[in-house]
C-alpha positions in Angstrom: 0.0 0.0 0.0 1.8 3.6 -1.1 2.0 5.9 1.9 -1.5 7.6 1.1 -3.6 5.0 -0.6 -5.4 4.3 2.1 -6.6 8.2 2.4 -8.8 7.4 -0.7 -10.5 4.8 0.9 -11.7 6.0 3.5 -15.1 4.2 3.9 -12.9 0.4 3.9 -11.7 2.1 7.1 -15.3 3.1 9.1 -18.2 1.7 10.0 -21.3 3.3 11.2 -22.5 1.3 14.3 -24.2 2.1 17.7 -21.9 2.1 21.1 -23.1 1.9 24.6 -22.4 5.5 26.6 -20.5 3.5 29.1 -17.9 1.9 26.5 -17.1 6.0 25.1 -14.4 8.0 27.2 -13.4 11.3 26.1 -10.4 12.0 24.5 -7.8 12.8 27.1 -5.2 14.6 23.9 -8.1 16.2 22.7 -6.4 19.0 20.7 -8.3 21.8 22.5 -6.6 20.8 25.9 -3.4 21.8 23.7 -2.7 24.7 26.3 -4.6 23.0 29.0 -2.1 19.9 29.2 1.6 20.0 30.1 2.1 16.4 27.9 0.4 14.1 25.9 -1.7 11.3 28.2 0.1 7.9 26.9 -2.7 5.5 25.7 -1.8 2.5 28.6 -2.8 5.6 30.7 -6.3 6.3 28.7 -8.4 4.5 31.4 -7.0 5.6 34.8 -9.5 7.2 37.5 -6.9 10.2 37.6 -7.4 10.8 33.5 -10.8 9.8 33.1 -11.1 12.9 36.3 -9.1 15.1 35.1 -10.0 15.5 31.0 -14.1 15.8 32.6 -12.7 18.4 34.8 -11.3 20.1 32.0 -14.4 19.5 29.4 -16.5 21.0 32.9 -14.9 23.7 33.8 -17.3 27.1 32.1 -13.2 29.0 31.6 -12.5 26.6 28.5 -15.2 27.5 26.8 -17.2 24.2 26.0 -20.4 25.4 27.6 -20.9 21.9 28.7 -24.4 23.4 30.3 -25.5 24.7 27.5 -25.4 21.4 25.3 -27.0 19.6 28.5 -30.0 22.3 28.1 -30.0 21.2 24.5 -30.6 17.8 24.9 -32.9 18.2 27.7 -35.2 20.5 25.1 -34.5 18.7 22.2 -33.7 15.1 23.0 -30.6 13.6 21.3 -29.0 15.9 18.8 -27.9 13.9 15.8 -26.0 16.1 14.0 -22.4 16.1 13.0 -21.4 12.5 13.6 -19.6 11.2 16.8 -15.6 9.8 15.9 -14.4 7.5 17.8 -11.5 4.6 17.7 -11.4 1.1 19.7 -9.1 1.1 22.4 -6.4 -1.9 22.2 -7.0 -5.0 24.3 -10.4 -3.0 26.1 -14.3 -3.5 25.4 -14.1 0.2 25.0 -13.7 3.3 22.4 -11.9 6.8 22.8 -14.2 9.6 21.3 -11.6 11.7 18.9 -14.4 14.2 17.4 -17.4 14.8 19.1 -16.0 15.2 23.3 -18.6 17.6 23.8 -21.9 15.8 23.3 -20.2 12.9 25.2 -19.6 15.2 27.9 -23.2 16.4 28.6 -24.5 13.2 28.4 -22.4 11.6 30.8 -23.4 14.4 33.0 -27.0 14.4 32.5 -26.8 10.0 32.9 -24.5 11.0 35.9 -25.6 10.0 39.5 -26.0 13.1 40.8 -28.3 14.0 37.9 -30.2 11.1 36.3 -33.2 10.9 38.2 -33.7 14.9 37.3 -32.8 14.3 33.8 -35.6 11.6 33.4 -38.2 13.7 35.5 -37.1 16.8 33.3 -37.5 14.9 30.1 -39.1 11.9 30.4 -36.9 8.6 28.2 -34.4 10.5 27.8 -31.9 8.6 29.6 -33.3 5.6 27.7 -32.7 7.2 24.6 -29.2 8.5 25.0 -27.7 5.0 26.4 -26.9 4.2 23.1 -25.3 6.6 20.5 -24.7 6.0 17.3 -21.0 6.9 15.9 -18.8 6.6 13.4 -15.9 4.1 13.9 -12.7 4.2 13.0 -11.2 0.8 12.2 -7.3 0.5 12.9 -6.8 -2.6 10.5 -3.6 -2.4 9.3 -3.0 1.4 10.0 -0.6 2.7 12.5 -1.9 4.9 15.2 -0.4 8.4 12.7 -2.3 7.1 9.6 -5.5 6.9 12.3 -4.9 9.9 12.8 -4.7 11.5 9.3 -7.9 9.2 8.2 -9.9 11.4 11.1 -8.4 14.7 10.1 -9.6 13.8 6.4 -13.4 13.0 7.5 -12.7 16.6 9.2 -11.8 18.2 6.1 -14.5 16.4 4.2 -17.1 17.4 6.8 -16.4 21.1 6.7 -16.6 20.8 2.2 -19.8 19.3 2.5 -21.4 21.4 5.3 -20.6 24.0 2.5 -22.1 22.6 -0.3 -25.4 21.4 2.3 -28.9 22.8 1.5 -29.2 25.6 4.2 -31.5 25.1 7.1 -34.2 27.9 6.3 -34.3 27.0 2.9 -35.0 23.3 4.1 -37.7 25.0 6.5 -39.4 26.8 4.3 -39.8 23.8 1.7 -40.9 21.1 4.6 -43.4 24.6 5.7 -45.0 24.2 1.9 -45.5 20.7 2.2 -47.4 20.9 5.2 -49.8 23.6 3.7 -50.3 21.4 0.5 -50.5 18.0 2.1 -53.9 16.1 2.0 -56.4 18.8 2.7 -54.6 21.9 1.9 -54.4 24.8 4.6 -52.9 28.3 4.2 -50.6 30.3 6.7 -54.0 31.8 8.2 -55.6 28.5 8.7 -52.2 26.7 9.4 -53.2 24.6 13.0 -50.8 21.5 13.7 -51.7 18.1 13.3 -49.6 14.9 15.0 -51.0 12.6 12.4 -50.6 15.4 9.7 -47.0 16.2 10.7 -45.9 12.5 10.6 -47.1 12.4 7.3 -45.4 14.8 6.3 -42.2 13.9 7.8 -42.4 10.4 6.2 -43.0 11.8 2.5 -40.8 14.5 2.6 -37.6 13.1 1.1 -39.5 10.9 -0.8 -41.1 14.1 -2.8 -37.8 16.1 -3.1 -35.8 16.6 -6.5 -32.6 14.4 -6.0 -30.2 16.8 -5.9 -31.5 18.5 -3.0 -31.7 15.3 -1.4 -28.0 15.0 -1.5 -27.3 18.2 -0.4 -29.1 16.9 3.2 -26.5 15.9 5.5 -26.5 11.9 5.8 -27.1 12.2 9.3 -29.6 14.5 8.8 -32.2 12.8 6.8 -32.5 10.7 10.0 -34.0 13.5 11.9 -36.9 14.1 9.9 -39.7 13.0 12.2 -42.6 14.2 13.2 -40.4 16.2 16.3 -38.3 17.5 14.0 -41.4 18.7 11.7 -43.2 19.9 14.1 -39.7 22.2 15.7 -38.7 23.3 12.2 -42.0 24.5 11.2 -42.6 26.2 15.0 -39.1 28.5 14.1 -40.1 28.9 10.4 -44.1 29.7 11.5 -42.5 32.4 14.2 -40.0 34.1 11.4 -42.9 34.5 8.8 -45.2 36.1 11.7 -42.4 38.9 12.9 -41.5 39.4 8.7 -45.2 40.2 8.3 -45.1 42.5 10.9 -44.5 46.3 9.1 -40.9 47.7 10.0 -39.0 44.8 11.0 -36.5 43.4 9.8 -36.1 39.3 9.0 -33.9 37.1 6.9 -32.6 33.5 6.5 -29.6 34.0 9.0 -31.6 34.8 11.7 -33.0 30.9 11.8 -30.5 29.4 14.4 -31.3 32.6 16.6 -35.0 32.3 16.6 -34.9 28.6 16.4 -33.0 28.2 19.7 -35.9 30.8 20.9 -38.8 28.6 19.6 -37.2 24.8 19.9 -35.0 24.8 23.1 -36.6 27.5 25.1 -36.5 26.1 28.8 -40.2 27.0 31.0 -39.1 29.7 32.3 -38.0 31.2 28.9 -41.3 30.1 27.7 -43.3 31.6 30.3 -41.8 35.0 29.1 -42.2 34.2 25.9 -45.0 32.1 25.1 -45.8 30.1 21.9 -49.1 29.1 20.7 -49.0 25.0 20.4 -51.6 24.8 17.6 -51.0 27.8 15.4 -46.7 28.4 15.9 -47.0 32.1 16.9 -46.1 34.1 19.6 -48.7 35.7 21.5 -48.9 39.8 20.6 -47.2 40.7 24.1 -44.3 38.6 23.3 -43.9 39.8 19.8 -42.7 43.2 20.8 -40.6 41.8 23.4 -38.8 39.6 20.9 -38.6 42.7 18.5 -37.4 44.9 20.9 -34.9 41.9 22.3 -33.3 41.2 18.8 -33.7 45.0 18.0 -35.5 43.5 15.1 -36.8 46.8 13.7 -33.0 48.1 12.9 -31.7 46.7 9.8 -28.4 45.9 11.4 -29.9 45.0 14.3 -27.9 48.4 16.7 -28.6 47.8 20.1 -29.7 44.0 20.4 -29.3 42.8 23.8 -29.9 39.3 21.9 -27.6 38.9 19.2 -26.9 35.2 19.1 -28.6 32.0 20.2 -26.5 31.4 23.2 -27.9 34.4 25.1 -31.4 33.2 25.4 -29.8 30.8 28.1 -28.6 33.2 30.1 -31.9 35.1 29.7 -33.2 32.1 31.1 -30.7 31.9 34.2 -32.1 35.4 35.0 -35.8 33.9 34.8 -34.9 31.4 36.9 -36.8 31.5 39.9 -35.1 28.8 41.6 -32.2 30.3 41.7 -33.1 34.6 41.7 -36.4 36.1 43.8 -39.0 38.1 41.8 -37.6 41.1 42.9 -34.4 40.8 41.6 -35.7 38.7 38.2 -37.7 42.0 37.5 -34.5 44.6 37.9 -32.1 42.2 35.9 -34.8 41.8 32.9 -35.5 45.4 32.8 -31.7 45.7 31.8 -31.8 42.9 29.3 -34.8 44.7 27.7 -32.9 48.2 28.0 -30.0 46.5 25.7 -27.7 45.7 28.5 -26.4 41.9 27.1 -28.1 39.3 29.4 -25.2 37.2 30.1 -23.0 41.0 31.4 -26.6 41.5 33.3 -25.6 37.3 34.8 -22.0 38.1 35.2 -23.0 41.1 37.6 -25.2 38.7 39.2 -22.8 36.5 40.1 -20.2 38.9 41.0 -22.6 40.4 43.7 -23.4 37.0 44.7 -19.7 36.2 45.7 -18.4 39.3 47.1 -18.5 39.9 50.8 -18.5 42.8 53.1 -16.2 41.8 56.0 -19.0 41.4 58.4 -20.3 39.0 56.1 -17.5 37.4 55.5 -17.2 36.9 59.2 -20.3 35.6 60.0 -19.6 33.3 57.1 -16.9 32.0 58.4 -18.2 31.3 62.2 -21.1 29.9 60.9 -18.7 27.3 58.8 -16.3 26.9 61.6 -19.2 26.3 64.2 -21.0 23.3 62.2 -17.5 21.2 61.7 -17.5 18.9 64.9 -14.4 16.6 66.0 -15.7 13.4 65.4 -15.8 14.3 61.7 -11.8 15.3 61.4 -9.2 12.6 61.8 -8.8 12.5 65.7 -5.4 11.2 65.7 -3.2 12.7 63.3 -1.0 14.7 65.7 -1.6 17.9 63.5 -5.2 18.3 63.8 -5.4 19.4 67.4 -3.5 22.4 67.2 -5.1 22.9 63.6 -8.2 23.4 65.3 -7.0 25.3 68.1 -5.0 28.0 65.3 -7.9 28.3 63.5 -10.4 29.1 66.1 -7.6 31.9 67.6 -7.8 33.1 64.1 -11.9 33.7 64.4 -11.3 34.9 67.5 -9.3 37.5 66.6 -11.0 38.7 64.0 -14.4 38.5 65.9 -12.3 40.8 68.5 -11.1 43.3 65.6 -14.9 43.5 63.8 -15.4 47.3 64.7 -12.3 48.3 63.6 -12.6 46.4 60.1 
């Protein structure tokens, strides 16, 4: 075999197949750790407790910028998101596969299948655990190639990936066609009649590829043509039904690229979001209230949209921190989304949140600390390690101190 023959054969080297969530671990070389990392994890090292801890603690962790919430919020809206496909190799002499493309997804499941979270997962979005116990990937089959030649097959379905994303039949423009079909199908409606039918939506859904010239139906991602269900009819047309109601609306401003903003908007919208927000389940439009708000939110009446507090789809979650009355009282929701709605960006209007949150005066830091020193007791430190007796006794000269100096701090 010459040194780059088997680059032009890729598909003798993968296999589409369907892996357990317990059998994928996330890559601990993923090349975004470059800076991260001081040295390349060895693979004999792949499976330790200290690497599988460490590369979640680094996919976790909101400074690197994977915004591992985020996708977890995803799924629990939207279910399983098959979208770009999942890479991942067999590990030598193990029941197991590393994930090289596709860390993040693996990532927020795990966490949502995690202990700690499952049974809120499930009672959040009921079979969802179910469903993402298995996840379909794309394997990478070693063979005869050495672990570079691996490596230069994955970056090649990479490159591939980002041609065809490229060449793909945009997402409105596959909105707006699935839209006509469901206005023509059977007994014909018209966008002022338009009400949503299950039976009518599966339909649909089931007969869309089916009617569509072929060369739009390669331009669908492979992976994508997968998706059309009645869901994924029914989400589509909710984000299309919503951009045709605020382009009909005199003085605003609409076009195809703002589909993955409102989409987020209309499709992954958590309660609280939605309670701001509402959406009409039968006809797909906002109520009138929420109309201006959404305007005035995307500054949709500017033609370059000066002044948006909302400019991409990320920021409707933090919108929805703010709304969060679990975590913010009603008072304090109503001042933050004043600012959001004055322009101020919601996730600046979060960050000040939190900042007030964690600074202390020092009388509250004091009584922060007593109260924390008061509830440790001795039976729960190590008794007899010779150190911890005068531990407790310096740190407890330390609050006393510092209770002693309160008036002059």
């Amino acid at each position: 075999m010459s040194n780059n023959d088997f680059l032009t054969r890729i598909s003798d080297y993968t296999k589409e197949t369907e892996i357990e969530i317990d059998k994928l671990f996330l890559d601990p070389n993923n090349p975004r750790f470059m800076s991260l990392r001081r040295r390349k994890i060895k693979p004999d090292k792949y499976l330790t407790d200290t690497t599988i801890t460490s590369t979640r603690k680094l996919m976790m962790d909101p400074k690197n910028g994977f915004d591992i919430a985020g996708m977890c919020s995803d799924f629990l809206a939207k279910g399983f998101i098959d979208g770009d496909e999942i890479i991942v190799v067999k590990l030598d002499d193990f029941d197991g596969y590393v994930v090289r493309e596709g860390n993040r997804r693996i990532t927020a499941i795990k966490e949502l299948l995690s202990d700690e979270r499952r049974e809120a997962t499930e009672k959040t979005r009921p079979g969802l655990c179910k469903e993402l116990a298995v996840i379909p990937v794309t394997e990478v089959l070693q063979k005869d190639l050495t672990p570079e030649q691996v490596d230069q097959i994955i970056d090649q379905m990479l490159g591939i990936r980002h041609l065809n994303q490229c060449k793909q039949w945009p997402p409105y423009a596959r909105g707006v066609s699935l839209y006509k079909k469901y206005l023509e199908y059977e007994k014909p409606q018209t966008k002022e009649t338009f009400s949503w039918d299950d039976e009518r939506g599966e339909g649909v859904a089931k007969n869309f590829l089916e009617g569509l010239d072929p060369s739009l139906r390669d331009l669908i991602p492979k992976k994508g043509r997968r998706k059309i269900s009645q869901d994924n009819t029914k989400n589509v047309l909710k984000t299309i039904r919503v951009m045709e109601q605020l382009d009909d609306i005199k003085g605003t401003f609409i076009n195809k690229q703002y589909y993955s903003l409102l989409e987020e908007l209309c499709v992954g919208a958590t309660a609280q979001l939605r309670d701001l927000l509402p959406i009409d389940e039968n006809t797909f439009h906002l109520t009138w209230d929420s109309v201006e708000k959404v305007i005035d939110l995307c500054s949709l009446r500017s033609e370059k949209r000066e002044g948006a507090a909302i400019h991409n789809p990320q920021q409707w979650r933090y919108l929805s921190r703010i709304l969060d009355k679990t975590e913010n009282e009603p008072e304090l929701i109503q001042t933050m989304l004043n600012k959001v709605m004055s322009g101020d960006s919601p996730e600046d209007v979060w960050a000040e949140r939190e900042a007030t949150r964690h600074t202390f005066s020092w009388a509250t830091w004091l009584t922060e600390l007593a109260t924390l020193l008061t509830s440790s007791r001795m039976e729960n430190v190590p008794i007899k390690s010779p150190r911890t007796k005068d531990v407790v006794l310096q740190m407890w000269a330390v609050l006393d101190e510092l209770e002693a100096r309160r008036g002059e701090i």
